[in-house]
C-alpha positions in Angstrom: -68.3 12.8 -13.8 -68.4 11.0 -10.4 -70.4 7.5 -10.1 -70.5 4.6 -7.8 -71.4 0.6 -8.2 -70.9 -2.2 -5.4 -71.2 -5.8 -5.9 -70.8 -6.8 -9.1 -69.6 -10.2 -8.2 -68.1 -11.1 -11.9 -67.2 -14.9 -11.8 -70.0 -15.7 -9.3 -72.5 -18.1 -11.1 -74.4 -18.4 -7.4 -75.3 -14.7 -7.5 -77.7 -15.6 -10.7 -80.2 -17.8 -8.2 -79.1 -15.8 -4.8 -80.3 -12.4 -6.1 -82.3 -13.6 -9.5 -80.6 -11.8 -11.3 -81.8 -11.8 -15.4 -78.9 -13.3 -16.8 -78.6 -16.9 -18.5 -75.2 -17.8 -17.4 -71.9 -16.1 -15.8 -70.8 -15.6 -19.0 -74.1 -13.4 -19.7 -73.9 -11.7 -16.8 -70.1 -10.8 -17.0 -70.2 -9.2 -20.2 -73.8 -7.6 -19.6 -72.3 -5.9 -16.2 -68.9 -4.7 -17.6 -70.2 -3.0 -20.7 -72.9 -1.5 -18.6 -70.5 -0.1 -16.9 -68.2 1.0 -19.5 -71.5 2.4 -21.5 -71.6 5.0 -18.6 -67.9 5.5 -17.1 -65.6 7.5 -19.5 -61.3 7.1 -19.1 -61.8 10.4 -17.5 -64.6 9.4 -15.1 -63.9 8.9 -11.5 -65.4 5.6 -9.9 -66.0 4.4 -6.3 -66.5 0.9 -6.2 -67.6 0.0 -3.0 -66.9 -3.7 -2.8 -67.3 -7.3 -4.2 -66.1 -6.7 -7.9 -65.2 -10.9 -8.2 -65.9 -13.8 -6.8 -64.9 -17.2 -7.2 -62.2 -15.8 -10.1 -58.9 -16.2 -10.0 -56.8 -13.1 -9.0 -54.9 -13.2 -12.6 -58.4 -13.1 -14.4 -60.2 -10.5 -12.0 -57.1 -8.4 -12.5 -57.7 -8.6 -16.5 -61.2 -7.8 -16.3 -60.5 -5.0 -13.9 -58.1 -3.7 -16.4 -61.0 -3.3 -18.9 -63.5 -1.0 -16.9 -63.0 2.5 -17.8 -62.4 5.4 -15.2 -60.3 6.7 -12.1 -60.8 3.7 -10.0 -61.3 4.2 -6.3 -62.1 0.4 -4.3 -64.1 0.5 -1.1 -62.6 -3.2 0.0 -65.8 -5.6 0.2 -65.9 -9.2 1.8 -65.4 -10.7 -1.5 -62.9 -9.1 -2.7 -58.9 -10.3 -3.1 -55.8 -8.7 -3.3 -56.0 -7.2 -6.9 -53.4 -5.4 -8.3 -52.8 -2.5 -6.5 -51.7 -0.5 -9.7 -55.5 -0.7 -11.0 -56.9 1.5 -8.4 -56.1 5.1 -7.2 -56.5 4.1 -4.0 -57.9 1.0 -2.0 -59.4 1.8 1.5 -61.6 0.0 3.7 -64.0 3.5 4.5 -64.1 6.9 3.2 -65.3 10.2 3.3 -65.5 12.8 0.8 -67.0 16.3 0.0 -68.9 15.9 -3.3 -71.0 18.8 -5.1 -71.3 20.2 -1.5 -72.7 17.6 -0.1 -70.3 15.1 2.4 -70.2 11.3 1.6 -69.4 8.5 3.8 -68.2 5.8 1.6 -68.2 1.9 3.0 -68.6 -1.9 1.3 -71.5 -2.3 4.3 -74.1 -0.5 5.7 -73.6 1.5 8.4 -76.9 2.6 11.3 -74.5 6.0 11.9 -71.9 7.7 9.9 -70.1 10.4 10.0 -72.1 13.7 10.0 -75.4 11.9 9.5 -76.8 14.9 11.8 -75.6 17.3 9.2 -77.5 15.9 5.7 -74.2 13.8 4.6 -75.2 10.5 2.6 -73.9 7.1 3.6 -73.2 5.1 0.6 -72.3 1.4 0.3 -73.1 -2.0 -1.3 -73.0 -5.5 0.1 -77.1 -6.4 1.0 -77.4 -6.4 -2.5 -81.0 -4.3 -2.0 -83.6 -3.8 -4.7 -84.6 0.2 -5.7 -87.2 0.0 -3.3 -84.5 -0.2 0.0 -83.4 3.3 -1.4 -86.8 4.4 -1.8 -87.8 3.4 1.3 -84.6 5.3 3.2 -85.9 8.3 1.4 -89.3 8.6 2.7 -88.2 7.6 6.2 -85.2 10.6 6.2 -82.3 8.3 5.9 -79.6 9.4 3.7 -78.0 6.1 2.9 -78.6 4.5 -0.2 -77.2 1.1 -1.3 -74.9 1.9 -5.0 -75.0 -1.8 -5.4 -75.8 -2.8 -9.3 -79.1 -5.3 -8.0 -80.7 -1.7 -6.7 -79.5 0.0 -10.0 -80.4 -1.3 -12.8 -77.6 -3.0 -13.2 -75.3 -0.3 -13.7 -73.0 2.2 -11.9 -75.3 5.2 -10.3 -74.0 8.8 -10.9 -73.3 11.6 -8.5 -76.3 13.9 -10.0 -78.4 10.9 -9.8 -78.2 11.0 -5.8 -78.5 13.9 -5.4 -81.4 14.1 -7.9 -82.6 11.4 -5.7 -82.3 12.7 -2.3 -83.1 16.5 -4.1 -79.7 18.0 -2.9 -79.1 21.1 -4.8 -75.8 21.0 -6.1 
């Protein structure tokens, strides 16, 4: 399986007030995000983590608690983010573009008015605005194929491949 997440921010006890997020303390919020995301990402899961995975957390611990989240992981680099060890990730890139169950995917930490084959039905993905469900809903109706994978817009968890295209009904 293929999913995506953005802006986790572990470590950032200002992201509880900033985005209201329902957790009691860092702590809380920490261990509620990463085994969300380890309920859903297998070892043999790819990932695209487009941005902000710490913040205000020292490289040595992000690294650790990096270490810990299942899958294949792919980083989109986000304003937040340090210089992890590069031996976590298959690959760390600033923007990306991929072919995925037939549909093309521009991959970036921020949102982006154009992208590459917008004209052609690809779908921009990214993170950083930290946007509710109802940004993604509203993108839909309007025609725009750009949908924010951040967790505040999902649930709190990473989103799946078949979940936007579900969303955006893109036959596979």
């Amino acid at each position: 399986m293929v999913y995506f997440t953005a802006d986790l921010h572990f470590g950032h006890r200002g992201i509880l007030t900033m985005q209201d997020r329902p957790f009691g303390s860092v702590e809380e919020m920490d261990r509620v995000l990463l085994a969300n995301y380890n309920a859903v990402v297998g070892n043999r899961d790819r990932v695209y983590i487009l941005g902000d995975i710490c913040h205000h957390m020292r490289v040595d611990a992000a690294n650790e608690l990096i270490s810990r989240m299942h899958g294949e992981k792919y980083l989109l680099t986000g304003n937040h983010d340090k210089k992890y060890d590069p031996a976590l990730f298959a690959e760390i890139r600033d923007f990306m573009t991929l072919s995925l169950g037939g549909t093309y995917f521009a991959l970036m930490h921020y949102p982006m008015l154009s992208w590459p084959k917008k004209n052609s039905g690809s779908i921009h993905l990214h993170g950083h605005i930290h946007a509710r469900e109802d940004y993604n809903i509203a993108n839909r109706e309007a025609g725009i194929r750009r949908y924010d994978a951040g967790v505040d817009a999902n649930a709190y968890y990473p989103v799946s491949l078949k979940r936007i295209l579900d969303f955006f009904g893109v036959q596979a």
